[in-house]
N, C-alpha and C positions, 0 to 999 in steps of 0.2 A: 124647500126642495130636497136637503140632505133627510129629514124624515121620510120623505117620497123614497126617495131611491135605500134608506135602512127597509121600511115595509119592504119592497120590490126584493131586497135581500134576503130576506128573514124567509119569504115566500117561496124561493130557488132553494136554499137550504133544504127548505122540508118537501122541495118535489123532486132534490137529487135525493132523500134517504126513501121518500116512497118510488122514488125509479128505480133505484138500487136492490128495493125489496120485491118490487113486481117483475124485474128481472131476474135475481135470485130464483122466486119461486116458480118461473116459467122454466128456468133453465134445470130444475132438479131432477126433473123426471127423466132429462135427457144425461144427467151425470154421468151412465156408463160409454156413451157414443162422446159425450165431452173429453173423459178421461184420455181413451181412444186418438181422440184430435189431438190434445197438448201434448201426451207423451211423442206421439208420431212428430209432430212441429219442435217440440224441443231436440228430440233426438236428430232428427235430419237437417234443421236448419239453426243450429247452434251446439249441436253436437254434447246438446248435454241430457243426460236418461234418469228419465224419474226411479227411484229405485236401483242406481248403480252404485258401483264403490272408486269410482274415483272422486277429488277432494272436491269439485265442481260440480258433482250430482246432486241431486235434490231428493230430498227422503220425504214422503207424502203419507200421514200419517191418521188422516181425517177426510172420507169422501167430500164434505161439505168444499175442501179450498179448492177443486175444480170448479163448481158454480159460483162460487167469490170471485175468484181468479179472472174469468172470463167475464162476470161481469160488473165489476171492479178495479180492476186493472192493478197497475202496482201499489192502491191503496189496501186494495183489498186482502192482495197478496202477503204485506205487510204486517196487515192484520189479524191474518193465519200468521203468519213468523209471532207474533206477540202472545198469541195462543200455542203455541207449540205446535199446531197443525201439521207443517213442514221446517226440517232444517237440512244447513248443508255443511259440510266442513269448513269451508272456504270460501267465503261469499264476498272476499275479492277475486276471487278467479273466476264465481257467478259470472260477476257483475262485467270481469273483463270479456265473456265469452260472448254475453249479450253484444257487447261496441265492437265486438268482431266481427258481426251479425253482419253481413254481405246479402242477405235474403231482402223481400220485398215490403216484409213487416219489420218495424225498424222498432226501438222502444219508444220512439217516440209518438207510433201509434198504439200500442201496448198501454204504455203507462194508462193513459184517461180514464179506461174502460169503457161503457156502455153508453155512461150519462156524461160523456168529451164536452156534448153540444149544449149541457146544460152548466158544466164547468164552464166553457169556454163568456157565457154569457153571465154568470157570477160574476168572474174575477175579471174579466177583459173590458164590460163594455161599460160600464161605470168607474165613477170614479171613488175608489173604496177609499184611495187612502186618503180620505180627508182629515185634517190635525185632528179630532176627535179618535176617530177609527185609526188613525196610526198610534194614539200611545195604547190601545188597546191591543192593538197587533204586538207592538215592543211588549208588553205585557205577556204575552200567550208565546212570546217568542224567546226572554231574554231574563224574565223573572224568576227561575229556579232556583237562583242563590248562588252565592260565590262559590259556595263548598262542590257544586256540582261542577262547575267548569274549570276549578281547580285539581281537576281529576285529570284532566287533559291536556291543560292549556299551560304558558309560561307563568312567571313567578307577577309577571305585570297584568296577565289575564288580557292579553289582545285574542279575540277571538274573530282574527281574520289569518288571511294566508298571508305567512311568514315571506322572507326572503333569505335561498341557500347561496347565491351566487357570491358570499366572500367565502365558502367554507366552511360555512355553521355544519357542526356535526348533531347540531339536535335542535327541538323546539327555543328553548331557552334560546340557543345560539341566534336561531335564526330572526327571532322576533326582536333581539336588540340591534341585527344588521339591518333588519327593517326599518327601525326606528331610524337610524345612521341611515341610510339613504334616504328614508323623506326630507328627514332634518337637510339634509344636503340639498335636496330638490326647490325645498322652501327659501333655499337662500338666507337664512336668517341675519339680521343683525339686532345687534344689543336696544334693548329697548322698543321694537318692534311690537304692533299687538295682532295674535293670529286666535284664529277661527276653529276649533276642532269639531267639526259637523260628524254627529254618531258617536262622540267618544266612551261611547262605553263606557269600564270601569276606571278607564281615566288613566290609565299606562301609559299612552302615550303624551296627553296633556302634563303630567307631571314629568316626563324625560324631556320635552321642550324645553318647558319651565326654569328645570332643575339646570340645566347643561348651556342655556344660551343667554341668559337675561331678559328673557321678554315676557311679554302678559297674554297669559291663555283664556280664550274662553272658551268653555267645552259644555254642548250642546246634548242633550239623550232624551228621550221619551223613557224612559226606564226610571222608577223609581230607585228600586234599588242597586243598579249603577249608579243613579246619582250618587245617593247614600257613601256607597264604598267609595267612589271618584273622591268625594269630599273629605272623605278620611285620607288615601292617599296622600290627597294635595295639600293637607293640613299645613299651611305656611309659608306656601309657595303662591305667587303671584297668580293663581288660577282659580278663575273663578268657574262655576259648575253649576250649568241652567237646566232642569225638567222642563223644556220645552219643544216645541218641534220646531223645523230649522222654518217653518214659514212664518211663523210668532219672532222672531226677530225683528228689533225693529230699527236698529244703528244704520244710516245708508254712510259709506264709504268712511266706516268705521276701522277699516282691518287691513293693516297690510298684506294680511297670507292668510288665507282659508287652504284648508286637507281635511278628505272630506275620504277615510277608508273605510268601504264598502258601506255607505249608503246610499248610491243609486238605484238595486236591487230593491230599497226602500220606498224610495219614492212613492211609486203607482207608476202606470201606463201613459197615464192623463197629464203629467204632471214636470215632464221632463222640461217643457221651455220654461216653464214657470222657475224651477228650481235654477237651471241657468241663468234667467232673468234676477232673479233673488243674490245669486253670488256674484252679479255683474255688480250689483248696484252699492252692494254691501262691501265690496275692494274698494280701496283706493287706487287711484291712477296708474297703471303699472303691476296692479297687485300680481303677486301668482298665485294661480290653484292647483290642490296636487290632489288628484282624486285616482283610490285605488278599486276597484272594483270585477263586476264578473260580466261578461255579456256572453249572446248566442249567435249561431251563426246564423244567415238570414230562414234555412227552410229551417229552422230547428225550433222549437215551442219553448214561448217567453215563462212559460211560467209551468211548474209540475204538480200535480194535486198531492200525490205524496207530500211536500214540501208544505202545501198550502194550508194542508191539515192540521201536520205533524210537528213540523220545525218554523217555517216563514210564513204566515197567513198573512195575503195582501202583496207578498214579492211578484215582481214583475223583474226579467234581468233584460235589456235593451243588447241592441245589434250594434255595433261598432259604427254602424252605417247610423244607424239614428243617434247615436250620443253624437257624432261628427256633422251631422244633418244640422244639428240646435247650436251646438256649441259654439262651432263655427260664425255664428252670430254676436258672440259677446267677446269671447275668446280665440288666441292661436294656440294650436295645437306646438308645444317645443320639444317636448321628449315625449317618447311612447317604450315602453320597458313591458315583453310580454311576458308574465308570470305563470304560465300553467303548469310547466313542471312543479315549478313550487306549490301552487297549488296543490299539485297530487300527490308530494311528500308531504307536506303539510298536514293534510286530512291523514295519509297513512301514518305519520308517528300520531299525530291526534289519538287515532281508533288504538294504535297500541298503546297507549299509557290509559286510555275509557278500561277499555282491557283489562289492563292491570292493574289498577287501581278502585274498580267500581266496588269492591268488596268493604272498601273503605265511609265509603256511606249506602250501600246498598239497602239497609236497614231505616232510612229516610225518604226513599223516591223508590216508585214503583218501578218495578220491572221491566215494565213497556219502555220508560223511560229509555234506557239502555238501547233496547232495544229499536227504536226505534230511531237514535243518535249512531247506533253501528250499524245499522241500515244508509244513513246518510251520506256519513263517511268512507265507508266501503265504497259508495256508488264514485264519490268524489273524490276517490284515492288513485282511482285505476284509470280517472279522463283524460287527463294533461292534455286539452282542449281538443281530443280527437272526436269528440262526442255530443253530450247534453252540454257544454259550455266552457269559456275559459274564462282566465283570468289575466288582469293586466292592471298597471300604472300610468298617469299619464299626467304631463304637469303641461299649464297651461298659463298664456300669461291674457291680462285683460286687455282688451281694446281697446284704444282712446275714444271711440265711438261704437254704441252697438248699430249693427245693420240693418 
């Protein structure tokens, strides 16, 4: 069947790049009445003018990103920004002026472009992320190398959203108070054995480790985060598995599973399962501390910009469906909503990408860049007014699921 549905994939692939194109070439002849439309929509209902001088204008530099634009949406968009086509000064005050958009086209009908209906039946109605297809996804998403995310990120490399709420005056700060609140959520005691689902380069697995007495094991589809993790951890009670958290196979092996920012991972398809899996793998009482992003219910689970660029195969759930499933294995004990941090987070991120990309720029193409401060940017200025937030949430197990 997973052959069936790869062919079924492979086949939508190549009929969104020939839609894309027989769109493209239908819409060029009309470029100067297109031009016309967006300039007139951007200026009146966002108040931003192609061709102005203030720091939120958009400089347009290639007829061609009118018929991209329109019929590509913010992939395509994008894709002009990586060509130089168009730039703007400030493409966080873009991005804020877009979520200010009070008008009837929102970006979240924007983003898809033309072929929405053929995105929406790739990434939505199957089930992509299957253990195969997700370490390939971790792959396309997470394998750049240490050097690139150590351009941005803290000294431990957590590449999730920090926590400012003790006062952290910067990334560093904020990513170790992070760590001090989970630790605190997880309840730890000595001798304990927990669970670290997604742990990346293993920053967090080694601060457990290192600070409470107990035995880690930390889970990644990534090779090399394994790799780094296991350096790290060199000596420390933690062990570091290349596996996906469904290949698991210990049932009520753990007293404490924390699980930051791998729901967005999952798939669509795959939420009870995944609950069902950390029900069975807790021990009686266990607690789960799962930090993550969702959307709000009319808001789109998933963005092709993203899908392409940065997370191929992310799906981010509604608050309303993680509490739908969970509710079944789990009580809901604390809820901690993080989207301000969120959007400090991502804006110091983009300033150190920033200031520091000169430093290996000479290794990664351009686009790269470019297309991590298009990300950022968008995620700097949301603090969950918009495409999504973010939150914490610690859970304890059931004595029975439902």
């Amino acid at each position: 069947m997973d052959h069936l549905v790869t062919l079924v994939l492979t086949v939508l692939d190549y009929l969104i790049i020939a839609w894309d194109f027989v769109t493209y070439c239908i819409l060029v002849p009309f470029t100067p009445l297109i031009k016309i439309f967006i300039d007139w929509f951007f200026r009146t209902q966002l108040n931003i003018k192609v061709g102005g001088d203030v720091a939120w204008d958009i400089q347009a530099y290639n007829w061609r990103c009118y018929p991209i634009g329109l019929s590509r949406g913010l992939v395509g968009v994008a894709e002009c920004w990586m060509n130089g086509w168009i730039t703007v000064s400030n493409l966080e005050l873009l991005f804020t002026k877009f979520l200010e958009n009070k008008g009837p086209l929102k970006l979240k009908y924007i983003e898809p472009g033309s072929s929405f209906l053929l995105y929406r039946v790739r990434w939505n109605w199957f089930n992509i992320q299957t253990p195969k297809r997700a370490k390939l996804f971790c792959k396309m998403s997470y394998n750049l190398g240490p050097d690139f995310f150590k351009t941005f990120l803290d000294s431990s490399l957590l590449f999730s959203v920090s926590y400012y709420g003790r006062g952290a005056a910067n990334i560093e700060d904020s990513q170790h108070h992070k760590m001090e609140l989970t630790a605190e959520k997880l309840q730890l005691k000595a001798g304990m054995r927990v669970l670290d689902l997604g742990c990346g380069f293993g920053g967090l697995s080694r601060y457990l480790a290192k600070n409470f007495d107990i035995q880690v094991v930390g889970v990644t589809n990534s090779s090399s985060m394994a790799a780094y993790a296991r350096d790290i951890c060199y000596g420390l009670p933690v062990e570091i598995r290349e596996i996906d958290w469904r290949e698991i196979s210990e049932e009520k092996a753990f007293d404490r599973i924390v699980g930051i920012e791998i729901l967005f991972h999952i798939g669509s398809h795959n939420l009870e399962a995944f609950f069902k899996k950390l029900f069975n793998l807790l021990k009686p009482n266990g607690i789960l501390v799962l930090q993550d992003f969702s959307v709000k219910k009319d808001a789109a689970h998933s963005l092709n910009f993203l899908q392409k660029f940065v997370f191929p195969g992310h799906y981010m759930f509604s608050l309303a469906q993680i509490f739908a499933i969970s509710e079944k294995y789990f009580s809901l004990e604390e809820y901690l909503d993080m989207s301000r941090d969120m959007a400090r987070f991502y804006r110091e991120a983009l300033h150190l990408l920033r200031r520091n990309w000169d430093t290996i720029s000479d290794k990664y193409d351009a686009r790269v860049f470019k297309i991590y401060e298009i990300f950022f940017a968008a995620a700097s200025v949301d603090e969950g007014r918009g495409l999504f937030s973010a939150q914490q949430m610690v859970f304890q197990k059931l004595r029975k699921s439902l």
